[in-house]
Biopython code that builds the backbone (N, CA, C, O; Angstrom):
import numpy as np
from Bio.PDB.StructureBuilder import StructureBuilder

atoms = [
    (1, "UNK", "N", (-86.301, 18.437, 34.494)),
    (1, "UNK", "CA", (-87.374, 19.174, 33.862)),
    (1, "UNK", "C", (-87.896, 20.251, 34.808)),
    (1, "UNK", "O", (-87.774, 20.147, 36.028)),
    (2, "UNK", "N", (-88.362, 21.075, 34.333)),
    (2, "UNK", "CA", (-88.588, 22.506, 34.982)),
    (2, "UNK", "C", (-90.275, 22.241, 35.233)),
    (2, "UNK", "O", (-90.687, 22.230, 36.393)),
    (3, "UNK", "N", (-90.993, 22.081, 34.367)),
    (3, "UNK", "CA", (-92.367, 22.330, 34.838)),
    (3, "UNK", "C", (-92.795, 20.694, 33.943)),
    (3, "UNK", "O", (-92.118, 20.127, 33.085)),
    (4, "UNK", "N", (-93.796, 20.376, 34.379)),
    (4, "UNK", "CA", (-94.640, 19.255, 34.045)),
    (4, "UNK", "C", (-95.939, 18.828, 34.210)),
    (4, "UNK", "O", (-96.244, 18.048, 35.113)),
    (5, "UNK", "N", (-96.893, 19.357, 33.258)),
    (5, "UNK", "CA", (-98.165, 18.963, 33.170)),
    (5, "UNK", "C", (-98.791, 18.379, 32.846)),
    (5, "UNK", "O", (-98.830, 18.370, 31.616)),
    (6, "UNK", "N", (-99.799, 17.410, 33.564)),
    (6, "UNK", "CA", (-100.462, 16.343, 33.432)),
    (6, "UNK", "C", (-102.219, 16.525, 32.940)),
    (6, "UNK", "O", (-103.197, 16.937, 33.564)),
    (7, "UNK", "N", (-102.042, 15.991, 31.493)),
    (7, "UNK", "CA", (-103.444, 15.586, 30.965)),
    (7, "UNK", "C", (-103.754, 14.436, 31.125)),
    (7, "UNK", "O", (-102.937, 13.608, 31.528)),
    (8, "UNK", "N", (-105.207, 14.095, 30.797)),
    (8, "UNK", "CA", (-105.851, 12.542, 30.946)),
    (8, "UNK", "C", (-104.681, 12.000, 29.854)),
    (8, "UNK", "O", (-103.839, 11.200, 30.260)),
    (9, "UNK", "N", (-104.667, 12.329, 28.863)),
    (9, "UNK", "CA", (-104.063, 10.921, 27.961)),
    (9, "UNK", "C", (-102.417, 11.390, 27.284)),
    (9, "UNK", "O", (-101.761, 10.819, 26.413)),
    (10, "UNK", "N", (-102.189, 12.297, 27.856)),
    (10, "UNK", "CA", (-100.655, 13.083, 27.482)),
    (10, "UNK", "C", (-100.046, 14.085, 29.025)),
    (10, "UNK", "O", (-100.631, 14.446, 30.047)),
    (11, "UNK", "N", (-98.671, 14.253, 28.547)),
    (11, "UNK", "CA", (-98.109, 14.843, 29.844)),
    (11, "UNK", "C", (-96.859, 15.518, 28.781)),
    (11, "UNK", "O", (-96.197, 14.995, 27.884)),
    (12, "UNK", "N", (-96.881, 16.583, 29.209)),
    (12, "UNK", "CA", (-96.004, 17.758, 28.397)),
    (12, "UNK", "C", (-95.349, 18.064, 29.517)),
    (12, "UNK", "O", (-96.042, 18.425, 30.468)),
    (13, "UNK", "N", (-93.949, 18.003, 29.678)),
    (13, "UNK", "CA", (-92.839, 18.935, 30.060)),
    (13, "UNK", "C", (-92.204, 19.927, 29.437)),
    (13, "UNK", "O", (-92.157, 19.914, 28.207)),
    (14, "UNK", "N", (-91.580, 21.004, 30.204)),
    (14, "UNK", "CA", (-90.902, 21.929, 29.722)),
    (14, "UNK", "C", (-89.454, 22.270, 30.608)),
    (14, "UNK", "O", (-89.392, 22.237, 31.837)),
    (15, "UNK", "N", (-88.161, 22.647, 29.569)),
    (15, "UNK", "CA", (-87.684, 22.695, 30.377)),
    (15, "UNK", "C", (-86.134, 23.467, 29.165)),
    (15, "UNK", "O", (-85.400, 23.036, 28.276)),
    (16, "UNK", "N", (-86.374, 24.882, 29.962)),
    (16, "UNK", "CA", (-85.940, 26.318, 28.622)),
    (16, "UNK", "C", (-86.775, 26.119, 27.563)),
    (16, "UNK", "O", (-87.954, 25.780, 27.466)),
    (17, "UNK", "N", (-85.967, 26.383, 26.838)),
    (17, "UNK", "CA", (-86.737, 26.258, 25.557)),
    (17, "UNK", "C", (-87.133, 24.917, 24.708)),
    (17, "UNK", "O", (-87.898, 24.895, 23.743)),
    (18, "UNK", "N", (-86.624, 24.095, 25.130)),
    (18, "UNK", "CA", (-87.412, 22.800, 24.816)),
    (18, "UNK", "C", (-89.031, 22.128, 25.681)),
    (18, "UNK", "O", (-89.357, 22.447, 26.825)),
    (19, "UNK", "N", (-89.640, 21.396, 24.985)),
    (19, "UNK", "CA", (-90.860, 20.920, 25.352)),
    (19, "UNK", "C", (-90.600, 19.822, 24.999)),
    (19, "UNK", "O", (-89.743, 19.536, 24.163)),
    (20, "UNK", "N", (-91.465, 18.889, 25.724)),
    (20, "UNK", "CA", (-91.290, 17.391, 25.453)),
    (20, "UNK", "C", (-93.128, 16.817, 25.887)),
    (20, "UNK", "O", (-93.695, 16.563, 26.949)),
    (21, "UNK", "N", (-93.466, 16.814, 24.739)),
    (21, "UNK", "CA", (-95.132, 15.983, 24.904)),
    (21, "UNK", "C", (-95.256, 14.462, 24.360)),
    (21, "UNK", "O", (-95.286, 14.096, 23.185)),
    (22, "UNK", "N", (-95.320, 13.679, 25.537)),
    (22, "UNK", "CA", (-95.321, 12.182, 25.927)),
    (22, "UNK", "C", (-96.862, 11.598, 25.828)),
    (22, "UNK", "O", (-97.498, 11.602, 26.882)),
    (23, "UNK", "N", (-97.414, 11.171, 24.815)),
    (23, "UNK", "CA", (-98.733, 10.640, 24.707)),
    (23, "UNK", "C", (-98.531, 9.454, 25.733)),
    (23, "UNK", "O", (-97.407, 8.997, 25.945)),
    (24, "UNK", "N", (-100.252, 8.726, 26.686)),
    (24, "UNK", "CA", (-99.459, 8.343, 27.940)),
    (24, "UNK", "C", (-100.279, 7.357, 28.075)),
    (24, "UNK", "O", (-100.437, 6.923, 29.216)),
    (25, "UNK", "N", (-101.350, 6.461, 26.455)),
    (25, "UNK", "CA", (-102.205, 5.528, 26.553)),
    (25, "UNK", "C", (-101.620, 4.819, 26.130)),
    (25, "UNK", "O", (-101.450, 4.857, 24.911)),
    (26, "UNK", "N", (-100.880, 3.593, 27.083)),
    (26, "UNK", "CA", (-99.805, 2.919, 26.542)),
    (26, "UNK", "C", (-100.523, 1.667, 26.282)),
    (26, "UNK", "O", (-100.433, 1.063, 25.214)),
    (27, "UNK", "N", (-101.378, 1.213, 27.473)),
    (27, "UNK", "CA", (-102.455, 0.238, 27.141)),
    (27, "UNK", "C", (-103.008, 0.130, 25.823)),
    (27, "UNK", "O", (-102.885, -1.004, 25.358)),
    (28, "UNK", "N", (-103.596, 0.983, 25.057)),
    (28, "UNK", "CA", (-103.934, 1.311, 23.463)),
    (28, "UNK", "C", (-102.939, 1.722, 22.441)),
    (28, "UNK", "O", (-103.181, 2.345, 21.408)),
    (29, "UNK", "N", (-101.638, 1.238, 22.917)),
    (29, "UNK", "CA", (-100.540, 2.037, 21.855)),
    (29, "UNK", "C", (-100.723, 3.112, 21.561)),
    (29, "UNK", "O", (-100.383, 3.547, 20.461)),
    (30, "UNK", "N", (-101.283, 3.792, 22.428)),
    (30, "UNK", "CA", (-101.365, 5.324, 22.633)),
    (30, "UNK", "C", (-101.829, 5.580, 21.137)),
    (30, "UNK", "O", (-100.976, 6.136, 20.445)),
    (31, "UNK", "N", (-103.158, 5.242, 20.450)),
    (31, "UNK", "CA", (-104.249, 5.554, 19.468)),
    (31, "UNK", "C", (-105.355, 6.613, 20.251)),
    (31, "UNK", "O", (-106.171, 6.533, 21.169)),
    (32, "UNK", "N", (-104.850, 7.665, 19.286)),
    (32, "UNK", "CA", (-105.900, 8.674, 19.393)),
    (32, "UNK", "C", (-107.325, 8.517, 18.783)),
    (32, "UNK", "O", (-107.767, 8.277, 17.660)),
    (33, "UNK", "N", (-108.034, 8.843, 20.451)),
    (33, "UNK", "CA", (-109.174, 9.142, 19.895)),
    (33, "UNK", "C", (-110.061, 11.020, 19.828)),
    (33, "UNK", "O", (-109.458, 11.993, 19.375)),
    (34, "UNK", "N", (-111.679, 11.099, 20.448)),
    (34, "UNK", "CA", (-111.911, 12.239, 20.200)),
    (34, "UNK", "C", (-110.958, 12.861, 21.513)),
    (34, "UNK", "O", (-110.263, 13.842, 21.246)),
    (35, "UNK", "N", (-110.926, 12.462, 22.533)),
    (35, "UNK", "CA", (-110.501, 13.151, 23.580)),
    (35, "UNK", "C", (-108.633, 13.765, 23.293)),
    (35, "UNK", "O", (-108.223, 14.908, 23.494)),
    (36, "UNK", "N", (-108.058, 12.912, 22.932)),
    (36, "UNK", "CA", (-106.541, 12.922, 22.313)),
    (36, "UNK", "C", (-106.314, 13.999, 21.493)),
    (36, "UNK", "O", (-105.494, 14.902, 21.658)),
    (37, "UNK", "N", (-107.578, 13.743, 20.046)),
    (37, "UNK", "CA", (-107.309, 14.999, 19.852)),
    (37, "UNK", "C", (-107.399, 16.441, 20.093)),
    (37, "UNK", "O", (-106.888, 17.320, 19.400)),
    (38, "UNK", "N", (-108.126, 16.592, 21.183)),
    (38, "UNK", "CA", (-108.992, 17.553, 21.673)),
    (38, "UNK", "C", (-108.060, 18.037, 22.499)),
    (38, "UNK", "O", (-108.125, 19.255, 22.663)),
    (39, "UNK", "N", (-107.054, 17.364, 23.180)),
    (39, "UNK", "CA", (-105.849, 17.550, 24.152)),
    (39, "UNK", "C", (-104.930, 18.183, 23.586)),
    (39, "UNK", "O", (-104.391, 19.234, 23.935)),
    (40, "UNK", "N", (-104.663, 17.252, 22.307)),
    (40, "UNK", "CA", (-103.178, 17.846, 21.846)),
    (40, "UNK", "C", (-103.273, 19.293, 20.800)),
    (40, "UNK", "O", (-102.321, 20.006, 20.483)),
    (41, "UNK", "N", (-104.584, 19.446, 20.430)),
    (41, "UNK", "CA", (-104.978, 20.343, 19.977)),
    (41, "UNK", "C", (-105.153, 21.658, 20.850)),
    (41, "UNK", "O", (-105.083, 22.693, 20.188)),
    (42, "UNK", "N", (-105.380, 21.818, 22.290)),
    (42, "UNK", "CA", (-105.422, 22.722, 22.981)),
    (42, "UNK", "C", (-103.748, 22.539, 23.634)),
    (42, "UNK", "O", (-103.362, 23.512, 24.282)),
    (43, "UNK", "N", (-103.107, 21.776, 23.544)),
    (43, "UNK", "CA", (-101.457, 21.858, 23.480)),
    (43, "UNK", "C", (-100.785, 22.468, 22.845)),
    (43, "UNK", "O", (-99.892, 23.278, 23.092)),
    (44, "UNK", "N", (-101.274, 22.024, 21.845)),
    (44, "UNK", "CA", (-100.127, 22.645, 20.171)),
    (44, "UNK", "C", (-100.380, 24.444, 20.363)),
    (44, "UNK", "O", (-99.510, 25.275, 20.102)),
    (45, "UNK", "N", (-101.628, 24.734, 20.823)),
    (45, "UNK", "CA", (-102.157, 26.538, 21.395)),
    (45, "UNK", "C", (-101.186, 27.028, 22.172)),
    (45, "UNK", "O", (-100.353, 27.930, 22.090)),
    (46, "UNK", "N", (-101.630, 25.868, 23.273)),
    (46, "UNK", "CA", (-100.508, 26.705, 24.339)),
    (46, "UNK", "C", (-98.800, 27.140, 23.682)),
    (46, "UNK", "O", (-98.279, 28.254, 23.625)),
    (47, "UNK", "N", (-98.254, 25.816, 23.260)),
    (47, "UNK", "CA", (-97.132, 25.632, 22.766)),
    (47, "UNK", "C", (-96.916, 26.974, 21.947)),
    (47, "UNK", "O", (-96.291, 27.865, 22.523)),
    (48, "UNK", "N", (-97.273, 27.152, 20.943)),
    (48, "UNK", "CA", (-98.100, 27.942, 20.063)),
    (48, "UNK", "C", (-97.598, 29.838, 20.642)),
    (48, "UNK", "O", (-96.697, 30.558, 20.212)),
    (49, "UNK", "N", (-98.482, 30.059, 21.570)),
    (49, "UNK", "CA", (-98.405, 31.081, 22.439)),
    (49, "UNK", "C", (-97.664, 31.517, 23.331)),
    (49, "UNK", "O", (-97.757, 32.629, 23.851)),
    (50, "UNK", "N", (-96.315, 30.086, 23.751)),
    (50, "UNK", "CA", (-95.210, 30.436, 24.083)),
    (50, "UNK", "C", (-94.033, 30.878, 23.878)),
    (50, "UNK", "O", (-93.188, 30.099, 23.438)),
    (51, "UNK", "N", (-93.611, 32.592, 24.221)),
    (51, "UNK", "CA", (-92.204, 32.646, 23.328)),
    (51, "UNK", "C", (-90.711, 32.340, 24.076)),
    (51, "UNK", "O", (-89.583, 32.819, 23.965)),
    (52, "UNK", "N", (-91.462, 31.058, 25.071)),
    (52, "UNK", "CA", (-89.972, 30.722, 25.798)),
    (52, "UNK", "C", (-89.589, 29.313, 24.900)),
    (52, "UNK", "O", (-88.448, 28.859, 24.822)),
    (53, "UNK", "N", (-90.796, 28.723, 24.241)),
    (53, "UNK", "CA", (-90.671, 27.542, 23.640)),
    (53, "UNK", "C", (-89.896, 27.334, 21.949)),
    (53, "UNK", "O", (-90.289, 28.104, 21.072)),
    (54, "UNK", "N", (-89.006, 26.464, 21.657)),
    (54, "UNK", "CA", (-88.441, 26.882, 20.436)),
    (54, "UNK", "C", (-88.799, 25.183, 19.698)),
    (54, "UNK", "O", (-89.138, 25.084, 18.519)),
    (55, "UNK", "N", (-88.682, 24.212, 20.430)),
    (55, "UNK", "CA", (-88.292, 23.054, 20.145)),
    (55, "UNK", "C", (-89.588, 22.246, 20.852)),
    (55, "UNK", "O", (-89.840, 22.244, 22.057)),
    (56, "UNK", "N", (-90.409, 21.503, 19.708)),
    (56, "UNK", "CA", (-91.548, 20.647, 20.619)),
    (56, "UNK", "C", (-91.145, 18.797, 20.200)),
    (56, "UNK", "O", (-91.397, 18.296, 19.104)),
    (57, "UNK", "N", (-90.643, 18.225, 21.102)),
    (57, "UNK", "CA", (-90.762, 16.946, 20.602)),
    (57, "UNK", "C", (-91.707, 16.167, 21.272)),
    (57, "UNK", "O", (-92.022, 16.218, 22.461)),
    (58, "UNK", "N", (-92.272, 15.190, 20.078)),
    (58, "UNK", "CA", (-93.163, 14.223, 20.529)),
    (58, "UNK", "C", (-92.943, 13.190, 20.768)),
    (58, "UNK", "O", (-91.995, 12.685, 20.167)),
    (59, "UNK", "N", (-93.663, 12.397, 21.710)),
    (59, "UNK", "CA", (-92.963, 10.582, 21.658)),
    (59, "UNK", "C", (-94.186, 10.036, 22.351)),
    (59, "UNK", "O", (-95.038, 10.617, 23.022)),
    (60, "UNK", "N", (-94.051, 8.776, 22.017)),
    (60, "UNK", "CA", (-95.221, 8.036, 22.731)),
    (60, "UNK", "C", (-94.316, 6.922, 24.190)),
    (60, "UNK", "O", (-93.215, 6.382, 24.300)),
    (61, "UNK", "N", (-95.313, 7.021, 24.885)),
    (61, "UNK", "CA", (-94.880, 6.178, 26.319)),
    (61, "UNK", "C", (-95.171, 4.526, 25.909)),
    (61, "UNK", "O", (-95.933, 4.093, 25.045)),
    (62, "UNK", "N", (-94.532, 3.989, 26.583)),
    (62, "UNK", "CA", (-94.696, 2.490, 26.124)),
    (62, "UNK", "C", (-93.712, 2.226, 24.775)),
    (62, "UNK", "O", (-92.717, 2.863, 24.429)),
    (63, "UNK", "N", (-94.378, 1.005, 24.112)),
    (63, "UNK", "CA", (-93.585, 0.134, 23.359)),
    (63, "UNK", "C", (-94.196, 0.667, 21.660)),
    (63, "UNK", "O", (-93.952, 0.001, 20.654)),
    (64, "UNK", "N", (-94.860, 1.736, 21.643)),
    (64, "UNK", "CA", (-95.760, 2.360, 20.225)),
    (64, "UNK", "C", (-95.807, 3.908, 20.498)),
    (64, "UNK", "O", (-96.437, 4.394, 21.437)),
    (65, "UNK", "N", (-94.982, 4.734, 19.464)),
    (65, "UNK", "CA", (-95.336, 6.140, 19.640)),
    (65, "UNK", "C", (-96.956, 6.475, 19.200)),
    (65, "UNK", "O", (-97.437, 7.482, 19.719)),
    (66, "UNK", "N", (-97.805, 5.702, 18.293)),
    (66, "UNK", "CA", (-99.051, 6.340, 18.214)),
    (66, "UNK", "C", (-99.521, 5.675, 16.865)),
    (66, "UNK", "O", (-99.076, 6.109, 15.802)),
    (67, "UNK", "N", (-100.575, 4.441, 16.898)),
    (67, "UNK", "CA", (-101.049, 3.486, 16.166)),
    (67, "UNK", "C", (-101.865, 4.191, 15.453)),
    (67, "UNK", "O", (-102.267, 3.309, 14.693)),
    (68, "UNK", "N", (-102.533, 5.358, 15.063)),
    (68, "UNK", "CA", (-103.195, 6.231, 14.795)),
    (68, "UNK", "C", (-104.552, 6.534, 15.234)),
    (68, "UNK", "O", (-104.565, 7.138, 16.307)),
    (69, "UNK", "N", (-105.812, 6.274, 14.678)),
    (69, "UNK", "CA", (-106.598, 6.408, 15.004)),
    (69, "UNK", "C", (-107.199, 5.616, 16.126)),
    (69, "UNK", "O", (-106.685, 4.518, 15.914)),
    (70, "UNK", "N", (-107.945, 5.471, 17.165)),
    (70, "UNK", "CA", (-108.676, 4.280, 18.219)),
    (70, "UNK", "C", (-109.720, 3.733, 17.521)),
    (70, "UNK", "O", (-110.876, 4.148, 17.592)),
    (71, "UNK", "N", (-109.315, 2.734, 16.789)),
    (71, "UNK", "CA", (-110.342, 1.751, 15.348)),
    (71, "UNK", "C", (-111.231, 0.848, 16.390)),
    (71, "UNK", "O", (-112.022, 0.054, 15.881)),
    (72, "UNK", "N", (-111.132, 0.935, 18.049)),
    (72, "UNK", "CA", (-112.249, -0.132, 18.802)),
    (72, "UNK", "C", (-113.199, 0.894, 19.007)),
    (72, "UNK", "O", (-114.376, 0.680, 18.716)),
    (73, "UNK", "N", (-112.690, 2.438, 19.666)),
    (73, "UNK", "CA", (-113.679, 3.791, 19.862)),
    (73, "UNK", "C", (-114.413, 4.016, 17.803)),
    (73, "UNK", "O", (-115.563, 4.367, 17.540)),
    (74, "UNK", "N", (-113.613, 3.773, 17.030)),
    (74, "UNK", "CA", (-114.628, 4.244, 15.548)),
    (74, "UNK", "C", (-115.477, 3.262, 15.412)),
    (74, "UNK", "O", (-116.531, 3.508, 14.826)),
    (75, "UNK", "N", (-115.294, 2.275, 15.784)),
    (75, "UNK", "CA", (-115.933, 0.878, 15.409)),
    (75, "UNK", "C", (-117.213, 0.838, 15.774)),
    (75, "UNK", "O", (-118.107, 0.303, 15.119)),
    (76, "UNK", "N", (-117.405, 1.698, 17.385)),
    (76, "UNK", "CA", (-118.594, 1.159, 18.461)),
    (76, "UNK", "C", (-118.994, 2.922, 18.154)),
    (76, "UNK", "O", (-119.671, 3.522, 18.989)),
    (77, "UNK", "N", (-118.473, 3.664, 16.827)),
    (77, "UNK", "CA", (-119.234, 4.536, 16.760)),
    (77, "UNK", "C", (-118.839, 6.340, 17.860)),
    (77, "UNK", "O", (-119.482, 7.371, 18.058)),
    (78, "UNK", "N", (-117.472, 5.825, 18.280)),
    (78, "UNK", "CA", (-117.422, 7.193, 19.346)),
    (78, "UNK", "C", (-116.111, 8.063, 18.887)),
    (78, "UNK", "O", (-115.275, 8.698, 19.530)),
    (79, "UNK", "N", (-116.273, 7.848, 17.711)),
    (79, "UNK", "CA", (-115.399, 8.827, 16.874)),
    (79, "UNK", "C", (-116.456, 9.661, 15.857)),
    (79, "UNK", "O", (-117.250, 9.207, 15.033)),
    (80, "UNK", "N", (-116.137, 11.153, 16.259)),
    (80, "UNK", "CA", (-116.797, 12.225, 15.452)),
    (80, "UNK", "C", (-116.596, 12.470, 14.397)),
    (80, "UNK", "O", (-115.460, 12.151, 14.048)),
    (81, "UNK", "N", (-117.039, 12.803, 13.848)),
    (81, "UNK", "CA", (-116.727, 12.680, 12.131)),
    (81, "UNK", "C", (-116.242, 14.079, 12.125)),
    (81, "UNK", "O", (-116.177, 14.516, 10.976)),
    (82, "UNK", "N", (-115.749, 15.229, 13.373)),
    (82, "UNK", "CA", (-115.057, 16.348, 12.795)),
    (82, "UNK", "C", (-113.821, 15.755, 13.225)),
    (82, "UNK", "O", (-112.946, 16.601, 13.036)),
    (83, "UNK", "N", (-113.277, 14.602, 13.761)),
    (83, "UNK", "CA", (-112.076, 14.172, 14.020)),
    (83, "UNK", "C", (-111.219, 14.285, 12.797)),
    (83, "UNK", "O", (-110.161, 14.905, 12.691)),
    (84, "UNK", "N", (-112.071, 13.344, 11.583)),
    (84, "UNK", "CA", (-111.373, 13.379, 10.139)),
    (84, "UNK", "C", (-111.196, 14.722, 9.675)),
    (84, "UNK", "O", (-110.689, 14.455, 8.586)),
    (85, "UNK", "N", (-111.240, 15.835, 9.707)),
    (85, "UNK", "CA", (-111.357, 17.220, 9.091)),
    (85, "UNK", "C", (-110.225, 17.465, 9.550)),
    (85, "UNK", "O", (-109.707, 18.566, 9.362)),
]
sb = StructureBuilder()
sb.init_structure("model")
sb.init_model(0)
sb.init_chain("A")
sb.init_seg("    ")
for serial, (resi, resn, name, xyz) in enumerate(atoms, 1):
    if name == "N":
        sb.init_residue(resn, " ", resi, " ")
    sb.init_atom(name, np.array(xyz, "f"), 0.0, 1.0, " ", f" {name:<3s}", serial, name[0])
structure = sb.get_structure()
């Protein structure tokens, strides 16, 4: 891999024209919460704005690509209600 950048809860490589973004909360089956989306959303930009990039694959780290929402963070109330939008 050519370049590799590290977020709190994801890590995106690049390498030509492929990208590879690895969600990296393996402890939580990598369930997004507000922060997750807030990450991969300023990702998908960058990605977005690159014209070396052609190909984005996703995968989750661990034994779960992505359980969906973090239902212990909605539960205790720390999910925003612009998450659902």
């Amino acid at each position: 891999m050519e370049k590799m950048f590290n977020y709190e809860l994801m890590r995106l490589e690049k390498e030509g024209k492929l990208a590879w973004l690895t969600f990296t909360r393996e402890n939580q089956l990598n369930a997004m919460n507000n922060a997750g989306v807030d990450q991969i959303n300023r990702i998908a930009s960058t990605l977005r704005d690159d014209p070396n990039v052609r190909v984005v694959i996703i995968r989750g780290a661990g034994r779960a690509f992505c359980t969906g929402i973090d239902l212990k963070e909605l539960a205790a109330g720390g999910i925003e209600l612009d998450y659902h939008h």
